[in-house]
N, C-alpha and C positions, 0 to 999 in steps of 0.2 A: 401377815402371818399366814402360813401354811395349815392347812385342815388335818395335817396330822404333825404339826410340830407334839416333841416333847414323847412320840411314841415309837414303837420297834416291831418292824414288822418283820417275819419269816416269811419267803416265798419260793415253795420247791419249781424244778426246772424250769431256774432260774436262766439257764444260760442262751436261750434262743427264744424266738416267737412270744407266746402270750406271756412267759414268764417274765421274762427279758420285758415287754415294756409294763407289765403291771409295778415292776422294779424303778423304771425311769420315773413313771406317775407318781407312786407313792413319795420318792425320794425326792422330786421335785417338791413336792406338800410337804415337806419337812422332815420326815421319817426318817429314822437310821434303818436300814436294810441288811437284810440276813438273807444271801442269795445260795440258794443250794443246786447240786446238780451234778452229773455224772461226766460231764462234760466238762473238765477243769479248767482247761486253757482259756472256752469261750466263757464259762462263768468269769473265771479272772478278770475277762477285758470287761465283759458289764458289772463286775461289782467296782472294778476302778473304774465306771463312766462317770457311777452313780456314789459316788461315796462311803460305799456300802462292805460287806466283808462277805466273804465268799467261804463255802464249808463245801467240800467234796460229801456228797450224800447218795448212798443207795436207797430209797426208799422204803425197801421192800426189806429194810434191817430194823427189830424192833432196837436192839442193842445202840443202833447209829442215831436213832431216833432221840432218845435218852440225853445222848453226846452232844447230838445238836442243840438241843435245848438249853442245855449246861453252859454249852459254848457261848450261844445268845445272851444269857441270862452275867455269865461274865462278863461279856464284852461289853455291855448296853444295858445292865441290871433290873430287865422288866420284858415280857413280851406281851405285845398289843393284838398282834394281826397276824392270823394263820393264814396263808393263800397257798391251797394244797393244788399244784396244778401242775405238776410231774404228770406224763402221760405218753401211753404209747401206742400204736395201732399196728393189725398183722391182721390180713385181707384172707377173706377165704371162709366159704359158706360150710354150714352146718356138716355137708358129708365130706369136706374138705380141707378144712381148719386141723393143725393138729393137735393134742392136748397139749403140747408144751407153748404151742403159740397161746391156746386158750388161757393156760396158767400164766404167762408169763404177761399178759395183759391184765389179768382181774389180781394180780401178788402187785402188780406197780400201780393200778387204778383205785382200787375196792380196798383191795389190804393199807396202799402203803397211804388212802387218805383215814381207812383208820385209827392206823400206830399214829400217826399226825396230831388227831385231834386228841386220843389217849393219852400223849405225851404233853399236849400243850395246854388244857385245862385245868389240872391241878397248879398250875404256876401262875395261870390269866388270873383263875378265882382268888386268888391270894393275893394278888392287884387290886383286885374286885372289879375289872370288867373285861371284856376281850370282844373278837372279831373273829369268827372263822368263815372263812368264803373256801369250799368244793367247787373246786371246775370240772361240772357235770358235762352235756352235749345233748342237744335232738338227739344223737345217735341213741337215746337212752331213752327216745318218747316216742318215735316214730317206727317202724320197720325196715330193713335195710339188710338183705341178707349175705349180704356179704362182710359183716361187720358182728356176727354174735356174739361174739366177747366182749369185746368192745362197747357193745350196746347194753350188754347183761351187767358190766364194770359200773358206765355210766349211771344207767337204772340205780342199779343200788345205792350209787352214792346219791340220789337225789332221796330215796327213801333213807339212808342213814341221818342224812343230813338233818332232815326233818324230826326224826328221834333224837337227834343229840340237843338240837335244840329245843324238844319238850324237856328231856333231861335236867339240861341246864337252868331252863325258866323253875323246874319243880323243885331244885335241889335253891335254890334263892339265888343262883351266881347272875350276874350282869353279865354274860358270854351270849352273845350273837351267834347264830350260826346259820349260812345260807347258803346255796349253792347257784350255780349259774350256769345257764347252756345253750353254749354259743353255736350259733347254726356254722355254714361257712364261711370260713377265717383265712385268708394269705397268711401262712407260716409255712417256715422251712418243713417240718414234717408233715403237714399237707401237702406241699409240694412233691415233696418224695413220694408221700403215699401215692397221690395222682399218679403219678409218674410208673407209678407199677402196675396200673388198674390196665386192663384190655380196654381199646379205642371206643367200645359202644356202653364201658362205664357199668357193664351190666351189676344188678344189685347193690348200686350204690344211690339210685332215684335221681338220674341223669349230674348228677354233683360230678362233672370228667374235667373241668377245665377253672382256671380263678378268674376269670370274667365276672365281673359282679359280686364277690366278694365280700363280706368285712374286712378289717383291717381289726391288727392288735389293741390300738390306740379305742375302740369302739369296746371291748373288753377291759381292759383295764380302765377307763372311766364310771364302769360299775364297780367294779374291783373298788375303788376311790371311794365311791359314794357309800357300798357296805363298809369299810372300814373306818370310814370319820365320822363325822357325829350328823351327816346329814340322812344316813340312814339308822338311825339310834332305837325307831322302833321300829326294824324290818328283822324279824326274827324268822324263822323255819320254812322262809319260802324259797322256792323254784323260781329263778327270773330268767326268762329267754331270750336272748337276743339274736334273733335268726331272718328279720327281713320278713315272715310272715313263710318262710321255708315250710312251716310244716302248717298252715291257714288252713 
């Protein structure tokens, strides 16, 4: 038996990097999967790797949010596991960032794992238990000035995260909610990101090359652990996994 036979998990961007194998993990433990993401073609290919059903989703739509939910709850008639982990980064320090890269980062980070957890609590609790895992970042604990949105996005969601689940514990529901902040990861959009930084990496705390690395799989094994019952009493915490990155 699988650690999460018999349960349904939602996991935004879906379609590449951390999402994509938090997707594999899950569905490998028995999970029917709900894989979302803007990215259609490569969602497609990972929701047919993994058995799973794929939804075109913009995050940052309270409206799309709703639909998803609906959609899950049709297809699979119950949701267990929120893994809000849609995420986007846009380089450039505080007198150099512009305000629409600013917004356009903390509207898919901050906002779109709000409408997430909004959307998907009222349906856990009527289950009577649920899973919510936020994929926070170091970028969110440390300094780093070439990332302030990004870092201001992250931050918040590790403090929201924390409040939804005092919320949850006070209101009586069985919903978990944790977040997670994963230092440096090999994903396609690290890779890109890197790839745009200037050679001497400045304002990023020498992070210019994926030498030494995590990998996706080291992520989504938390991911795993919050959503089955081996983490059953791990409620409102922050967990890091960075190599000791920010020691």
């Amino acid at each position: 038996m699988g650690k999460m036979d018999g349960r349904v998990a939602l996991v935004t961007g879906a379609a590449s990097g951390l999402g994509a194998e938090d997707a594999r993990v899950l569905a490998r433990e028995g999970a029917k999967v709900v894989l979302t993401d803007m990215q259609a073609d490569q969602g497609r290919a990972i929701a047919a790797e993994v058995g799973g059903l794929f939804l075109e989703q913009d995050v940052r739509d309270e409206a799309r949010w709703h639909e998803v939910v609906a959609e899950t709850l049709k297809a699979y008639g119950r949701l267990d596991t929120l893994v809000n982990n849609a995420g986007i980064v846009r380089f450039g320090n505080i007198e150099e960032l512009s305000y629409a890269d600013y917004k356009l980062q903390i509207d898919v980070m901050l906002d779109g794992t709000f409408l997430g957890c909004q959307a998907a609590i009222p349906h856990m609790s009527r289950d009577g238990s649920g899973s919510i895992i936020n994929l926070a970042s170091i970028g969110g604990m440390k300094g780093m000035s070439a990332i302030p949105a990004y870092a201001g996005a992250k931050a918040g969601i590790i403090g929201m995260t924390r409040s939804i689940a005092v919320h949850c514990k006070e209101q009586g529901y069985r919903i978990r909610c944790n977040s997670i902040a994963p230092g440096s990861i090999v994903t396609p959009m690290t890779a890109q990101a890197l790839a745009e930084l200037p050679e001497d990496g400045e304002g990023t705390g020498g992070h210019t090359h994926l030498q030494g690395m995590g990998q996706p799989i080291d992520i989504a094994n938390m991911v795993l652990y919050l959503a089955s019952d081996d983490g059953k009493h791990v409620s409102g915490t922050n967990i890091v996994i960075d190599n000791a990155e920010i020691a």
